[in-house]
N, C-alpha and C positions, 0 to 999 in steps of 0.2 A: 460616320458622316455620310450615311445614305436613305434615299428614301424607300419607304417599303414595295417599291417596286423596282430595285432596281436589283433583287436576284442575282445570282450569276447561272449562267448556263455556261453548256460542254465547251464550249469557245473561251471563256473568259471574260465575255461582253455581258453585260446588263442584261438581262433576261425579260425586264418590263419595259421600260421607256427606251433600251435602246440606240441611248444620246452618249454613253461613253461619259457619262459623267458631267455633262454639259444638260441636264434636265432643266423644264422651265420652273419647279420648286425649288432649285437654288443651293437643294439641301445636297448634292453630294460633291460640290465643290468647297476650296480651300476658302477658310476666314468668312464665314457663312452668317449674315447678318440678319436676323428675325424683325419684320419689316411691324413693329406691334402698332406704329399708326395707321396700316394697312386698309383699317374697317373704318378710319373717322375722317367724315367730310371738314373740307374745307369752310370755314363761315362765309356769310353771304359777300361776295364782292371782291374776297383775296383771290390773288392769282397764284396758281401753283408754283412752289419752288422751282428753277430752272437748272439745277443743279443734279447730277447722275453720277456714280459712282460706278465703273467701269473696271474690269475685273481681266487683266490678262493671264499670261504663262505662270502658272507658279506663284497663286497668291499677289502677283502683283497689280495694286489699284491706284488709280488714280482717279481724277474730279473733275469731268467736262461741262460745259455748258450749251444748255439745247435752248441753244436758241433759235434753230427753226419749229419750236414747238409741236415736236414729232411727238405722236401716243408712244411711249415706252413705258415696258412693262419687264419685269423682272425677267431676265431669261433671254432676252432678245437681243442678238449677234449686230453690232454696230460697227460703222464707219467712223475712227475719228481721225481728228487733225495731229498730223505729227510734226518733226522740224520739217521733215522733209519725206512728201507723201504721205499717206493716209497709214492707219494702222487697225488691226481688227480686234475687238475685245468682245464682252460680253455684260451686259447690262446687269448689278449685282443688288441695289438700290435704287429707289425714285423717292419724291415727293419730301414730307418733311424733316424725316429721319435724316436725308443726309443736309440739311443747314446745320444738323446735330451734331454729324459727323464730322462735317467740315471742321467748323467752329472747333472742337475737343482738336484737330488736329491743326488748326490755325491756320485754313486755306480760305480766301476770301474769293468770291465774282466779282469781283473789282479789280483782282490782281490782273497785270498786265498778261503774267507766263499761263494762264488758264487757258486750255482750249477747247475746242468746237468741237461737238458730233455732226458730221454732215447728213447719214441719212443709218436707214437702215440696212444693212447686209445686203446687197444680191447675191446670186447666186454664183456667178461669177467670181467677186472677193471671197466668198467660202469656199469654193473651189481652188484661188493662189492661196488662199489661207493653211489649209489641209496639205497642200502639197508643197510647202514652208516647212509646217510641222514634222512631215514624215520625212525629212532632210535633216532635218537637228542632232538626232543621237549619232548618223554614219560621220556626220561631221564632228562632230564632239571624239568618236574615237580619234580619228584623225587628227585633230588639234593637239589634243595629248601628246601624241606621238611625236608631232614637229616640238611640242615644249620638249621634251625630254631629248630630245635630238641637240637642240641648241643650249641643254643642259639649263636650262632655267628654271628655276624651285619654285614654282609654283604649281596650283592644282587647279581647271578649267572645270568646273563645276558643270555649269550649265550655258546651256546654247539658246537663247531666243530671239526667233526671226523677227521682223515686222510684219505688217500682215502681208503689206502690196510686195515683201520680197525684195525690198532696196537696201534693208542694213541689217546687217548681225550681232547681235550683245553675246559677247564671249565675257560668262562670269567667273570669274576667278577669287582664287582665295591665297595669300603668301604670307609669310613673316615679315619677310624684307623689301625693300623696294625692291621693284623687277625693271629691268631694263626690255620691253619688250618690241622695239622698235623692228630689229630684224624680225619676229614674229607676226605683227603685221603684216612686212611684205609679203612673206611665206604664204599667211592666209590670203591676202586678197589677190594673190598670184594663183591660188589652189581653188579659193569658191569662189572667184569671180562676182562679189558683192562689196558692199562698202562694211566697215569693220568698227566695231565697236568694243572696247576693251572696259568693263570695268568689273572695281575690287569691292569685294562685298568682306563681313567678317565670316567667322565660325559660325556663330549662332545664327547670320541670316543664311548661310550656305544650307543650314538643317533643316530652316524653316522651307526652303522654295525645295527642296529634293524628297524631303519629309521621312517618315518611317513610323517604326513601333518602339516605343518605351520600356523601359523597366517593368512599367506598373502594365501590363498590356494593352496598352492604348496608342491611339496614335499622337504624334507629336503634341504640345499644348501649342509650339511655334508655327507648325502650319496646319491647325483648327482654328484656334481663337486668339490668339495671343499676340498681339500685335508689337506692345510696349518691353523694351528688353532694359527690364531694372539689374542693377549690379547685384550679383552673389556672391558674400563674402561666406570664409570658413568660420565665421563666426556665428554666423545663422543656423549653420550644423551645432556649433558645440551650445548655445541655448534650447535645442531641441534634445541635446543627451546623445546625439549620433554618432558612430565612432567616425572618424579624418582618415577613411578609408578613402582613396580619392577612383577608386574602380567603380564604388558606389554610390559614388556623391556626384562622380561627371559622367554628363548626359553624352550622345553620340556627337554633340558640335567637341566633346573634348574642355569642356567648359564645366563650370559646377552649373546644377540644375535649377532652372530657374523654378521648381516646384516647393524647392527649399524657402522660398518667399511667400509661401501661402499660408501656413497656418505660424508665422513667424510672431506674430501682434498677439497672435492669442497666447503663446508659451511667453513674452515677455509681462502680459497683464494678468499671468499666473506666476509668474516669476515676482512681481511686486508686493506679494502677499507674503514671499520667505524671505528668513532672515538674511542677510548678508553673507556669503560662503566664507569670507576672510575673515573674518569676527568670532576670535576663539575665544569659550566657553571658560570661565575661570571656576575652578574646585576643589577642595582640600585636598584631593587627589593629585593635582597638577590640572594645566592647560588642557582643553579636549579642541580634537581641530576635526572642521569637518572636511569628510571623505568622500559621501555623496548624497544625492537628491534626488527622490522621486516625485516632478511633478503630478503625475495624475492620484497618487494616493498619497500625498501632502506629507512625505515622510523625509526625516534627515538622518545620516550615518554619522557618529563622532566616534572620534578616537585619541584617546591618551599620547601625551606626547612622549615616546618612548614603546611607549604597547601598539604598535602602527595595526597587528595581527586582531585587535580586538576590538569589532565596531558596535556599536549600542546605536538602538534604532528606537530615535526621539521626534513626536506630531511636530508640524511647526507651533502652534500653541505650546508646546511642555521647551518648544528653546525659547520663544519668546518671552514665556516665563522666565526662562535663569538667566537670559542677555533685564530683563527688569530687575533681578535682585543683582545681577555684576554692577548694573549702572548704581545701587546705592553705596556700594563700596565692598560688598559682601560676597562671599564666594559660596556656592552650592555645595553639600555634605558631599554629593557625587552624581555620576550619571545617573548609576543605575535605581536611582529614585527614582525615575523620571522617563524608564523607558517603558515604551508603549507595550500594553499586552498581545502577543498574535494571538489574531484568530486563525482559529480551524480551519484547515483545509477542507470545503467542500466539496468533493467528488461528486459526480453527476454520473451513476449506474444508467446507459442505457438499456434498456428491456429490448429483447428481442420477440416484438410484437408481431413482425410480418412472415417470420418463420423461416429467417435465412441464414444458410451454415456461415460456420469459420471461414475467416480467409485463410486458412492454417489449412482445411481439409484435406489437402490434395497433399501435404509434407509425410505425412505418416506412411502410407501406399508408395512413394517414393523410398522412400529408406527400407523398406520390405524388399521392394525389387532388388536393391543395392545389394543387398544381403543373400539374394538367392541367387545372382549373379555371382556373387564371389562364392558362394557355395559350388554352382558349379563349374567355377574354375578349378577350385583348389581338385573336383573329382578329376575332371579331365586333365589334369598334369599327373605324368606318369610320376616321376619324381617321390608326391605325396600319397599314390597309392602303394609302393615300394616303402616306406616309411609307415604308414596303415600296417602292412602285410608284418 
């Protein structure tokens, strides 16, 4: 999630733009919205949407209203209205994407709780802003430490200032209700600000902190993924996955919400095969099936009693014998009916570009091995006495 200019050099900072991830392409911060009405005017006479999507700490956004009709543009560090005093965010959307936005998340300009952007950044507020930010993590150790002091089972996630520096959102994550009253005091006795306590789950904990994936990428929760659908272990076993649960849950400790992605297509391949519960009848006895291959459309049966021996039937060749079970008739046996394999194709590559064995270097290894032990055995006296 960066833009091609934003390199890293010997520091760890951006090497192009320089912004720390705060660029005015938008593209290397969190939940990154591609603005595609960008290029199309307005028709003659409508008034631009007055509504701005606002981007803080940690993927968190919200929906102001400009209504002093300030030029904002993607990228540009705002002023808005909070309960109490201003707050600094960063402009993520304009124009008619977000009535789009809104609307899919059910926030209206009519609502009474929507607030105001007053202007744009000075220089001033980006300077309390920055020096808010560089407060958060020494405070954040600290907080932990007073939790675990007053033995309270909870984990303090994340720390986000306001902008102007008047309130602290201490996030948290717990099992059980926390009694955190005397931790309050502690804090606002320690930072000398006003204190804000709230509980987030698992999955939004991963999403505002973020990381790297299984699959090597970064989170889907804080890229794009805004909506948190339930994952059940059921979505693993239609996909044929084993109920490993190290590799079914993601770092929220949850099952992974990626298991919900190609979920509709394995059930609208799955409406194509027969029934798994639906055993086979045959002169032979009962055949019960054992397993399914959805992507090469194959079934395992096995005899009731011979559990050791499976026959591997198309779904066409069961659908066939569940049609002659239903006239009342039972099949001669499976192995009419089982599919022929084909041949394993191997694919010989040529070694076209002229490059050795990765083996090369083992044989010259085991030679030295050998002449080593040769001259050990000369140099112990022992074995020349025995020679002699």
């Amino acid at each position: 999630m960066a833009c091609t200019s934003c390199s890293t050099a010997k520091d760890g900072q951006p090497k192009g733009c320089k912004n720390n991830g705060t660029c005015g392409t938008d593209s290397c911060n969190k939940l990154t919205v591609f603005d595609w009405l960008s290029n199309m005017s307005l028709p003659g006479g409508q008034e631009a949407f007055k509504g701005v999507e606002v981007r803080f700490k940690n993927g968190r956004k919200q929906y102001y209203i400009n209504s002093e009709n300030l030029s904002l543009s993607i990228g540009d560090v705002v002023a808005t209205q909070a309960k109490n005093g201003h707050d600094i965010g960063m402009v993520t959307l304009t124009g008619e994407l977000v009535r789009v936005q809104m609307k899919r998340k059910k926030v209206s300009l009519d609502d009474e709780d929507i607030m105001k952007i007053y202007r744009k950044a000075s220089q001033k507020d980006i300077d309390v802003w920055v020096k808010c930010r560089d407060k958060e993590e020494d405070m954040k150790v600290k907080a932990r430490q007073f939790a675990i002091d007053l033995n309270l089972k909870m984990k303090i996630s994340d720390i986000e200032y306001q902008g102007d520096g008047s309130k602290a959102t201490f996030f948290y994550t717990a099992e059980e209700r926390v009694d955190f009253r005397e931790l309050i005091k502690v804090f606002a006795r320690e930072f000398r600000t006003r204190i804000e306590m709230r509980q987030i789950g698992f999955r939004q904990e991963a999403a505002r902190l973020g990381g790297i994936g299984s699959c090597g990428r970064e989170l889907c929760c804080s890229t794009w993924l805004t909506d948190f659908r339930s994952v059940s272990t059921s979505a693993a076993r239609y996909q044929q996955l084993s109920l490993n649960p190290l590799k079914l849950a993601g770092q929220c400790g949850k099952l992974k919400c990626c298991l919900n992605y190609e979920l509709d297509t394995y059930l609208d391949a799955l409406n194509e095969f027969p029934k798994t519960d639906l055993k086979l009848k045959t002169e032979k006895g009962l055949a019960v099936c054992q397993k399914t291959d959805i992507f090469k459309g194959l079934m395992w049966y096995a005899y009731e009693g011979e559990w050791m021996n499976w026959f591997e039937l198309s779904t066409d060749k069961v659908k066939e014998i569940i049609a002659v079970n239903k006239k009342g008739k039972p099949v001669q046996s499976l192995e009419m009916f089982v599919s022929e394999a084909l041949p394993d194709t191997k694919v010989v590559f040529e070694n076209v570009v002229g490059q050795d064995s990765l083996t090369r270097f083992d044989n010259p290894k085991q030679r030295r091995k050998r002449k080593n032990n040769k001259r050990k055995k000369n140099r112990n006296p022992r074995n020349n006495a025995k020679n002699k």
